[in-house]
N, CA, C and O atoms as a GROMACS GRO file, in nm:
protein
  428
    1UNK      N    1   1.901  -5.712  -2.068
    1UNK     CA    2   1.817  -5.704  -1.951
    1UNK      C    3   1.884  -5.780  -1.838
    1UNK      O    4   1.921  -5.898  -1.846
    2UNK      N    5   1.896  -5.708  -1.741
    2UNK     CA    6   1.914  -5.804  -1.590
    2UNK      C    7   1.862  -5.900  -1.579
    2UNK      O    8   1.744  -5.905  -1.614
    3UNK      N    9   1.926  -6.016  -1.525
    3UNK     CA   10   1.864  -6.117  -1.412
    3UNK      C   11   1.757  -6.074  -1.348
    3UNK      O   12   1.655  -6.142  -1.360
    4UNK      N   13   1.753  -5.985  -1.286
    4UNK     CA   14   1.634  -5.905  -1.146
    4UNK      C   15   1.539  -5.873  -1.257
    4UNK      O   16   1.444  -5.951  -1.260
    5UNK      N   17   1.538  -5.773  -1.356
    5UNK     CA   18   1.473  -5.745  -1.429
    5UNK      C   19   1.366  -5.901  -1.486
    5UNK      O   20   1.248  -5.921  -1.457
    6UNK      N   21   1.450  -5.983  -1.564
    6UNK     CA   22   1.354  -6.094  -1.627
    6UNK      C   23   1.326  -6.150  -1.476
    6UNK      O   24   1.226  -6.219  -1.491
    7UNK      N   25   1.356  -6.155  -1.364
    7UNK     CA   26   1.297  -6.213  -1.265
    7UNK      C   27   1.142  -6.170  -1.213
    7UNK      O   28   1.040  -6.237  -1.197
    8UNK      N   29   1.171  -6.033  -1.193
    8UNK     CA   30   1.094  -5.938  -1.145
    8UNK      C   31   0.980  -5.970  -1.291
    8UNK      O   32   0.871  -6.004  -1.245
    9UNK      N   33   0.979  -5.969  -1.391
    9UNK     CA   34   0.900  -5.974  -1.490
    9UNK      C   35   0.809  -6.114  -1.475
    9UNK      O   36   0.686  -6.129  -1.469
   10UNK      N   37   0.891  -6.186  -1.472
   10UNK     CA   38   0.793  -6.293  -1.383
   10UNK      C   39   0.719  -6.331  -1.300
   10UNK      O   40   0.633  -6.419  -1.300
   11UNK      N   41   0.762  -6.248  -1.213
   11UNK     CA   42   0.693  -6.265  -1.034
   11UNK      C   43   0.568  -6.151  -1.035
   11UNK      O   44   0.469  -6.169  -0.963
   12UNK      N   45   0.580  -6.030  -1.124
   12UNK     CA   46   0.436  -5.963  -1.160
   12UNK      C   47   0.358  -6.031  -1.236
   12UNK      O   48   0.382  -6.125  -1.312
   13UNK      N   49   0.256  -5.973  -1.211
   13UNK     CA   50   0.080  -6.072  -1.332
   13UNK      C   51   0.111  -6.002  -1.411
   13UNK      O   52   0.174  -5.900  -1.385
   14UNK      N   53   0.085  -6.025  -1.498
   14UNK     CA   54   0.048  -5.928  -1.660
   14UNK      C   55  -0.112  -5.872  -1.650
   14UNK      O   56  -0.212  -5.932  -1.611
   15UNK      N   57  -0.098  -5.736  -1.699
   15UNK     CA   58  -0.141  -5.706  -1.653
   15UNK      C   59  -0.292  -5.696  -1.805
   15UNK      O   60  -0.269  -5.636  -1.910
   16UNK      N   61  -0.382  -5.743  -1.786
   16UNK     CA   62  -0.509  -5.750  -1.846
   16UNK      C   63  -0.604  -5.657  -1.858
   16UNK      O   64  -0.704  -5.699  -1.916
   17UNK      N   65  -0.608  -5.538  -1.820
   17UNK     CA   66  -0.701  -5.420  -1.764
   17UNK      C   67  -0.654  -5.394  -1.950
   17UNK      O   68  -0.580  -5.453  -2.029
   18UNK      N   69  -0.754  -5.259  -1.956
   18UNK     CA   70  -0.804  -5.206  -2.101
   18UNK      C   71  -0.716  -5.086  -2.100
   18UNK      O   72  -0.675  -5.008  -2.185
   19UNK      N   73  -0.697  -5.104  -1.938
   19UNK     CA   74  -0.668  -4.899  -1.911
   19UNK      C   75  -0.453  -4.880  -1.981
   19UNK      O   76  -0.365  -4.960  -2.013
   20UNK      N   77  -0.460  -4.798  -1.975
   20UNK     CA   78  -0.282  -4.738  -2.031
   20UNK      C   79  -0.216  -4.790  -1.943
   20UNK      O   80  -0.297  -4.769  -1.852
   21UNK      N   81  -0.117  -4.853  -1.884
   21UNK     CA   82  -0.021  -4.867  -1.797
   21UNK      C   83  -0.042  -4.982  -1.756
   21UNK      O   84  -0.090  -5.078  -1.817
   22UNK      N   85   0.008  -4.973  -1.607
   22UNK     CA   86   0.005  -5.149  -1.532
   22UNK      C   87  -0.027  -5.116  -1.418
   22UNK      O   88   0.057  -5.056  -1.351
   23UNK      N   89  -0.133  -5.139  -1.374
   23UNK     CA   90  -0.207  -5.084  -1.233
   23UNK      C   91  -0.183  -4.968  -1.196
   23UNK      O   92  -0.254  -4.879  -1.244
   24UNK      N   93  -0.091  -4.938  -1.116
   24UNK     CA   94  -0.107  -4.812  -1.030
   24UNK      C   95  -0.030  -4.731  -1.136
   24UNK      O   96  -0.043  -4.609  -1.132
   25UNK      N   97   0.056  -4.791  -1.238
   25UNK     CA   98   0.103  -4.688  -1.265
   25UNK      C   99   0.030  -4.648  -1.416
   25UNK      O  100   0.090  -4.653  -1.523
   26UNK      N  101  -0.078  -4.618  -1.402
   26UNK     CA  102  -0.157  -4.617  -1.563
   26UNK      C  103  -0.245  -4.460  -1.589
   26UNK      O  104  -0.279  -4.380  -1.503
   27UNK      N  105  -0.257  -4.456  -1.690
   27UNK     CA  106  -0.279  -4.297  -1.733
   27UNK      C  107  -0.429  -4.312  -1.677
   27UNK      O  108  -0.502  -4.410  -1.663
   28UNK      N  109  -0.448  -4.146  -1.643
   28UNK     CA  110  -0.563  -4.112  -1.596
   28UNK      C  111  -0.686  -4.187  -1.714
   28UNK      O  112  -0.681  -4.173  -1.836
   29UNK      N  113  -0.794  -4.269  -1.634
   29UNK     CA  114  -0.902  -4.293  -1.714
   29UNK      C  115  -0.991  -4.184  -1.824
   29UNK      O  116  -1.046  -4.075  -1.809
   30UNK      N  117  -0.968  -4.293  -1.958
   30UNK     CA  118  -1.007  -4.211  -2.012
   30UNK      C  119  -0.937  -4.080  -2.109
   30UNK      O  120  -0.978  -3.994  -2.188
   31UNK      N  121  -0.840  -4.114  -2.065
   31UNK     CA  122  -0.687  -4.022  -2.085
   31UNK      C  123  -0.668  -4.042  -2.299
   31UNK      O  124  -0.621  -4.146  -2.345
   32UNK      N  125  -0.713  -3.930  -2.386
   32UNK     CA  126  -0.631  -3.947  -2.523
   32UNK      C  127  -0.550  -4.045  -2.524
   32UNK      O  128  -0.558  -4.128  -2.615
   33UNK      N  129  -0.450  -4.058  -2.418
   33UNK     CA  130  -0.358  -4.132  -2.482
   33UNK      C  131  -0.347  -4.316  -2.473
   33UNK      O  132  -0.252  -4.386  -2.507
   34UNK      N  133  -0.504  -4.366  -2.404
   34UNK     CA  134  -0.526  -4.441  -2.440
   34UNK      C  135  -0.501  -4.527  -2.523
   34UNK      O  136  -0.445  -4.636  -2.510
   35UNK      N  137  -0.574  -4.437  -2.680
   35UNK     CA  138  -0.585  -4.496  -2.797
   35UNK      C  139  -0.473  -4.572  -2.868
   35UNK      O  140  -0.493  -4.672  -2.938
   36UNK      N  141  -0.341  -4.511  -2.843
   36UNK     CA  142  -0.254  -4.519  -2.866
   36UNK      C  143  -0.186  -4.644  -2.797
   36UNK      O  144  -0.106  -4.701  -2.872
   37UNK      N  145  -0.204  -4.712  -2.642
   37UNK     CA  146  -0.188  -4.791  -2.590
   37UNK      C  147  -0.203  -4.963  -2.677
   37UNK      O  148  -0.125  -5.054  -2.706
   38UNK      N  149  -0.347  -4.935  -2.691
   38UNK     CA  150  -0.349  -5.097  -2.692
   38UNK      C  151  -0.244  -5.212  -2.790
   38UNK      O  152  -0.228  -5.333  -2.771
   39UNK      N  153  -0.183  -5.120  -2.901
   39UNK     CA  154  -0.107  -5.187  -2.986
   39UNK      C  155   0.005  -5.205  -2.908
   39UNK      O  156   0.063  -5.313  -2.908
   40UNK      N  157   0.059  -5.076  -2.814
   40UNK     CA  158   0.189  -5.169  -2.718
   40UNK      C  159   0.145  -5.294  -2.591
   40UNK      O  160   0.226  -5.375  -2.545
   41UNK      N  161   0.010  -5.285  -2.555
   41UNK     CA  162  -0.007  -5.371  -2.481
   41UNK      C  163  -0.033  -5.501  -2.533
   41UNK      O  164  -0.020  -5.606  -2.470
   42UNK      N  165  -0.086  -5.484  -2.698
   42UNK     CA  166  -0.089  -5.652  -2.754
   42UNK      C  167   0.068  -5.663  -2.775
   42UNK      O  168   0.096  -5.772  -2.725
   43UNK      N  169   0.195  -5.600  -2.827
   43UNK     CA  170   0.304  -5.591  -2.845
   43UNK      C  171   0.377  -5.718  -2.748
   43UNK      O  172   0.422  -5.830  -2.772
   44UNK      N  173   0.354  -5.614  -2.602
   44UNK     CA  174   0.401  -5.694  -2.431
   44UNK      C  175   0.337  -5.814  -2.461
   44UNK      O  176   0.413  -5.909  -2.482
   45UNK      N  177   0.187  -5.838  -2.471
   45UNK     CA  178   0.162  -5.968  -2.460
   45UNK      C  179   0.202  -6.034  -2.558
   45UNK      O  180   0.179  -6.152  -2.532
   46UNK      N  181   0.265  -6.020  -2.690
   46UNK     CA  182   0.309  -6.065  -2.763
   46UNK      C  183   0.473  -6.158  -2.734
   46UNK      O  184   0.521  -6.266  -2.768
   47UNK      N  185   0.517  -6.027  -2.645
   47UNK     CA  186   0.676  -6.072  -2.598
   47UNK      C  187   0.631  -6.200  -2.517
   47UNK      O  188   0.682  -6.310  -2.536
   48UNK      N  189   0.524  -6.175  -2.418
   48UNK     CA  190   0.501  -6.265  -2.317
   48UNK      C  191   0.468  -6.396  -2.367
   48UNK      O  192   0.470  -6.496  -2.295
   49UNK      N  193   0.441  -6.397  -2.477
   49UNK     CA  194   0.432  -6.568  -2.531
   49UNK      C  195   0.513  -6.572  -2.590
   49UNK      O  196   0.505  -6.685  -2.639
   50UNK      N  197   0.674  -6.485  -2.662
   50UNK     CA  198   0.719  -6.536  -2.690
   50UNK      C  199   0.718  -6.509  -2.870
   50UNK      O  200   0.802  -6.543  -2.954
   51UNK      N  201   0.614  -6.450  -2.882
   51UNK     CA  202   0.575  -6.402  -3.022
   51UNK      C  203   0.661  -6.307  -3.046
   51UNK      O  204   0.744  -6.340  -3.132
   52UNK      N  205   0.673  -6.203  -3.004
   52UNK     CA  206   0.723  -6.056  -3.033
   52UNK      C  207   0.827  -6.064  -3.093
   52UNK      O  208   0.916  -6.140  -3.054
   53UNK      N  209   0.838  -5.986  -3.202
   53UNK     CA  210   0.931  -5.956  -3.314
   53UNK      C  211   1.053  -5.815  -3.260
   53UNK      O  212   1.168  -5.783  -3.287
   54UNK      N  213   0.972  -5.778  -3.194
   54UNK     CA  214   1.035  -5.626  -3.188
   54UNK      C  215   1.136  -5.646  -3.011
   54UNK      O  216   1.141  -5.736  -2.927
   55UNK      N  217   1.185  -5.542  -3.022
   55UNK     CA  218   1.262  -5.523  -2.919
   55UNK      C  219   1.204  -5.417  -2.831
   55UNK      O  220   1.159  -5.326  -2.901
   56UNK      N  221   1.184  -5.390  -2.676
   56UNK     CA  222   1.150  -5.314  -2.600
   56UNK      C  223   1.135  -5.162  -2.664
   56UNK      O  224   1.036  -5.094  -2.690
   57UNK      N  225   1.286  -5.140  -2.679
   57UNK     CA  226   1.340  -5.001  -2.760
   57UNK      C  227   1.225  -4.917  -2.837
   57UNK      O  228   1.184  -4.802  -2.824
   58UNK      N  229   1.179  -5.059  -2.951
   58UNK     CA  230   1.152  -5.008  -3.074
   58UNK      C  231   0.970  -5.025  -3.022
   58UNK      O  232   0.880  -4.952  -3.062
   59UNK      N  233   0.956  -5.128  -2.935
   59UNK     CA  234   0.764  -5.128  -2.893
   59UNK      C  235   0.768  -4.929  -2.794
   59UNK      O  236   0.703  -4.826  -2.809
   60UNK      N  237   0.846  -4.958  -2.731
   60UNK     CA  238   0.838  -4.847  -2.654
   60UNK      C  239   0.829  -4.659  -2.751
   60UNK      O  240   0.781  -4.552  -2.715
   61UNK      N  241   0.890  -4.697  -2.861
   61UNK     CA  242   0.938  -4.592  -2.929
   61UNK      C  243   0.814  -4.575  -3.004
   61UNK      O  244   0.763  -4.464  -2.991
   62UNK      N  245   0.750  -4.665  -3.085
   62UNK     CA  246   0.615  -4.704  -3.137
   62UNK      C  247   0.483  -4.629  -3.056
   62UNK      O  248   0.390  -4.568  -3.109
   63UNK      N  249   0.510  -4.658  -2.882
   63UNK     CA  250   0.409  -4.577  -2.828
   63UNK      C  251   0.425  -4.438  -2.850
   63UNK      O  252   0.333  -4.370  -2.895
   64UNK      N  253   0.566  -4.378  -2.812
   64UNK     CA  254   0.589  -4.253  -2.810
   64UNK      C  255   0.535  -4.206  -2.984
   64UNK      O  256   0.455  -4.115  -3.005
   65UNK      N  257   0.584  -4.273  -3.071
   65UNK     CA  258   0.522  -4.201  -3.188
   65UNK      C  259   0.357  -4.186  -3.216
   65UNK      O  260   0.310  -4.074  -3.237
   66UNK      N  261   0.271  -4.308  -3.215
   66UNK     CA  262   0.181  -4.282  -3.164
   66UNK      C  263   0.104  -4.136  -3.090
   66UNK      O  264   0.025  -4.050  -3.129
   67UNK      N  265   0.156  -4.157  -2.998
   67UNK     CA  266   0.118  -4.033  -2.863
   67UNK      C  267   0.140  -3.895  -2.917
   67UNK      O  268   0.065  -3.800  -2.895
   68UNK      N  269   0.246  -3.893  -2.987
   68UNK     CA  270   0.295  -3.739  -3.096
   68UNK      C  271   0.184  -3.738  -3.160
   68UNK      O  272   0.108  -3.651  -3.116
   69UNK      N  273   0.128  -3.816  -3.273
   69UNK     CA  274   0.047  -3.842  -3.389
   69UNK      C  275  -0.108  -3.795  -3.277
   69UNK      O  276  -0.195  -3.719  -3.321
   70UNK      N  277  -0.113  -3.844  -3.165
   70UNK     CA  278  -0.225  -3.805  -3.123
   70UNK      C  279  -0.221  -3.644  -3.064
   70UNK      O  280  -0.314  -3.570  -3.097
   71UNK      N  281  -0.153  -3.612  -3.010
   71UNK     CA  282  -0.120  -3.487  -2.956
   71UNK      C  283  -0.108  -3.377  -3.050
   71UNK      O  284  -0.136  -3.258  -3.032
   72UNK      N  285  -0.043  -3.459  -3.193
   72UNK     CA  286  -0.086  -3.320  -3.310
   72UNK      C  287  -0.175  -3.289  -3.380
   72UNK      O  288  -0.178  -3.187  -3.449
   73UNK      N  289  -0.317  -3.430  -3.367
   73UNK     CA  290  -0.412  -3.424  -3.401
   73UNK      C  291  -0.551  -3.305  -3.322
   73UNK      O  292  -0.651  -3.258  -3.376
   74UNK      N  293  -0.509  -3.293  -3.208
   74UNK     CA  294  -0.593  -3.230  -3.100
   74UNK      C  295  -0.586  -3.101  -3.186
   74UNK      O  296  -0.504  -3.050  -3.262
   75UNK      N  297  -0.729  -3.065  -3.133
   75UNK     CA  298  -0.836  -2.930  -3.176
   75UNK      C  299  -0.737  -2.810  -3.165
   75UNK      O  300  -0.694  -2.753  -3.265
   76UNK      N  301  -0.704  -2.775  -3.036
   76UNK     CA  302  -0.645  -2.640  -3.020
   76UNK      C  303  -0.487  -2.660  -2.974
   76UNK      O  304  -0.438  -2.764  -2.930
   77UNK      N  305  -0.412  -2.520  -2.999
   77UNK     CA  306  -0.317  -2.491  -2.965
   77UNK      C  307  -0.263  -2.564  -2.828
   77UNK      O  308  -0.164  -2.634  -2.808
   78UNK      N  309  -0.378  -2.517  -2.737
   78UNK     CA  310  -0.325  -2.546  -2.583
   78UNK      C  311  -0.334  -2.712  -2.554
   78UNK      O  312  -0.270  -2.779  -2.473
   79UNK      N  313  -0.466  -2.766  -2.677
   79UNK     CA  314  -0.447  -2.889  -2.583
   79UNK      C  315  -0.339  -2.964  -2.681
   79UNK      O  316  -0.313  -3.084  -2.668
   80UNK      N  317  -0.275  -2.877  -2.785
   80UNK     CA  318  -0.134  -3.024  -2.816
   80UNK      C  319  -0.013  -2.971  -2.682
   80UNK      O  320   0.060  -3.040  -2.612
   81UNK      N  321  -0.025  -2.882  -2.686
   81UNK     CA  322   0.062  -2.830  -2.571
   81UNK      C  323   0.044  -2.915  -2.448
   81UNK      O  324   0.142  -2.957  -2.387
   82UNK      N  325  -0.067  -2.939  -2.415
   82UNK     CA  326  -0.103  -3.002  -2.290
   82UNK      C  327  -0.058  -3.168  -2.304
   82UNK      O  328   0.002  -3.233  -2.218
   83UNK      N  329  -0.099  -3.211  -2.425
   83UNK     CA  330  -0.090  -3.367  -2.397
   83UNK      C  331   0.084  -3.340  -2.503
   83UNK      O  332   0.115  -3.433  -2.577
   84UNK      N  333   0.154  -3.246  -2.499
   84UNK     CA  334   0.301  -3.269  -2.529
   84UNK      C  335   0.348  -3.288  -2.410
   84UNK      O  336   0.429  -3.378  -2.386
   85UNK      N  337   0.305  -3.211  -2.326
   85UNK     CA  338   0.299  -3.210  -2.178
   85UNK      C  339   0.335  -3.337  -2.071
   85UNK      O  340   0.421  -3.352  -1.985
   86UNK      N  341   0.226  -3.417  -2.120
   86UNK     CA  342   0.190  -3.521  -2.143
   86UNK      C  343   0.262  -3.637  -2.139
   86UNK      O  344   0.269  -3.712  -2.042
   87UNK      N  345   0.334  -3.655  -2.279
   87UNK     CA  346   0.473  -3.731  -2.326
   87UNK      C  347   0.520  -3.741  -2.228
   87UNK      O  348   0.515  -3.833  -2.146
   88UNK      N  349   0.598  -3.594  -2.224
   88UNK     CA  350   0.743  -3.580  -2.099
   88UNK      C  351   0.704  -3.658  -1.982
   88UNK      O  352   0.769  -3.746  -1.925
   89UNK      N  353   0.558  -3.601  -1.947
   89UNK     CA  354   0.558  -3.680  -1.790
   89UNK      C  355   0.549  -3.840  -1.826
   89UNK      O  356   0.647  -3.910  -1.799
   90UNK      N  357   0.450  -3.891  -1.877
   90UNK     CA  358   0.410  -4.032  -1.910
   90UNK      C  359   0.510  -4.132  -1.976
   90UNK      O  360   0.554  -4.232  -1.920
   91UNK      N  361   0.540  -4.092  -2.102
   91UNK     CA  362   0.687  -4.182  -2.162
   91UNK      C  363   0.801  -4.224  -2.084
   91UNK      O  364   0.821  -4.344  -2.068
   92UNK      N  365   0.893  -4.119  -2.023
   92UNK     CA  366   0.955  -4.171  -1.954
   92UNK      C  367   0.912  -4.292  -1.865
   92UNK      O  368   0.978  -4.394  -1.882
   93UNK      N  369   0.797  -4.297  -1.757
   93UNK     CA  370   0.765  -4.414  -1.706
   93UNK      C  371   0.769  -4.529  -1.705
   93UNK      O  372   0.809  -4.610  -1.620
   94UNK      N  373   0.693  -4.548  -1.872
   94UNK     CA  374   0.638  -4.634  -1.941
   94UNK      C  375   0.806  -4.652  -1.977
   94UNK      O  376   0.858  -4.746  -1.918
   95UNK      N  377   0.887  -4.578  -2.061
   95UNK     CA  378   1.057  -4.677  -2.062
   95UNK      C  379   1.109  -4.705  -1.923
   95UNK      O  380   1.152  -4.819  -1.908
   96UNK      N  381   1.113  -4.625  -1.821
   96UNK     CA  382   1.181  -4.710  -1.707
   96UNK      C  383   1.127  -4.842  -1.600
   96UNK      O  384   1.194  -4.918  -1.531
   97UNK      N  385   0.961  -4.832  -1.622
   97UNK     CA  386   0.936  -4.905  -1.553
   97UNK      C  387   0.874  -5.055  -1.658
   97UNK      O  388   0.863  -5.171  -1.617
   98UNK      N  389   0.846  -5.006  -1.786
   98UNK     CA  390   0.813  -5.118  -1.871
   98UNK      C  391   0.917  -5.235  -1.874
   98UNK      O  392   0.871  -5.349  -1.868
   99UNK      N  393   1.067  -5.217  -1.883
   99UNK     CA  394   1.162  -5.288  -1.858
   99UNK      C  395   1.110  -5.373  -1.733
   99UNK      O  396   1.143  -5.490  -1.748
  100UNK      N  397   1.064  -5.359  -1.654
  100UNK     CA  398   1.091  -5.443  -1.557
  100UNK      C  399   0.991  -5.580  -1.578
  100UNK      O  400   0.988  -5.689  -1.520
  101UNK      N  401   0.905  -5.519  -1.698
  101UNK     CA  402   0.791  -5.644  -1.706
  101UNK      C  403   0.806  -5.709  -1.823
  101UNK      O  404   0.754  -5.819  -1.842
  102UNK      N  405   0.906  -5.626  -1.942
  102UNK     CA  406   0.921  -5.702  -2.070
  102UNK      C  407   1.012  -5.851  -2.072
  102UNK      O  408   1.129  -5.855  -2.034
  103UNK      N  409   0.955  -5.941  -2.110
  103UNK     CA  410   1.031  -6.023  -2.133
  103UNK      C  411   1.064  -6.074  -2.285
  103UNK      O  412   1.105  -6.185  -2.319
  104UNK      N  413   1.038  -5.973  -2.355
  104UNK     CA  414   1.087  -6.060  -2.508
  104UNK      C  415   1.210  -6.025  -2.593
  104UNK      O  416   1.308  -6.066  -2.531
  105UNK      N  417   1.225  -5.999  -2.644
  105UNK     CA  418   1.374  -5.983  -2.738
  105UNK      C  419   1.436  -5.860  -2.651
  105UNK      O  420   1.363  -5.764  -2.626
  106UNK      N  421   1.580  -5.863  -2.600
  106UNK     CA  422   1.632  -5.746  -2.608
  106UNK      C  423   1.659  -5.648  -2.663
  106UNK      O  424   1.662  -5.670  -2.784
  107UNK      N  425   1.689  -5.515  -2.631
  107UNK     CA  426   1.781  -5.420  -2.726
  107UNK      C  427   1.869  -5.431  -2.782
  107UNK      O  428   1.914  -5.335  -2.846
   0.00000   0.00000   0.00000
């Protein structure tokens, strides 16, 4: 991780809300893929004290599996399609912009 990066990780709040993401950038309320959230957000707060076992990589990869597991659970055809959909847009995010707030073990 960068300098700027663990800097920048500092100088943001952590973020405490229930909802998927980190303020502005967080899944529509209410959003399936919620459920799947809160174990990476105790994860982050885990790094943030210093606890965290895991590396960004592997918390980040954890959500994405998750989010599959939920998306193949859905009722119909269209809606795993939709929240596969989903992934593509949302995951990426969550890896490029989560870096900027993780501070615990590297890759």
């Amino acid at each position: 991780m960068s300098w700027f990066s663990r800097l920048l990780g500092r100088l943001l709040p952590e973020d405490d809300s229930d909802q998927c993401g980190y303020y502005f950038l967080s899944l529509p309320e209410g959003h399936v893929f919620e459920r799947g959230c809160s174990l990476h957000d105790w994860e982050f707060h885990q790094a943030h004290l210093g606890k965290g076992e895991k590396s960004l990589a592997e918390v980040d990869w954890d959500l994405f599996y998750r989010w599959v597991l939920l998306a193949k659970a859905a009722g119909t055809p269209e809606e795993r399609c939709k929240l596969a959909q989903d992934i593509c847009t949302y995951w990426p995010y969550a890896r490029r912009f989560g870096g900027l707030l993780w501070d615990g073990k590297d890759d």
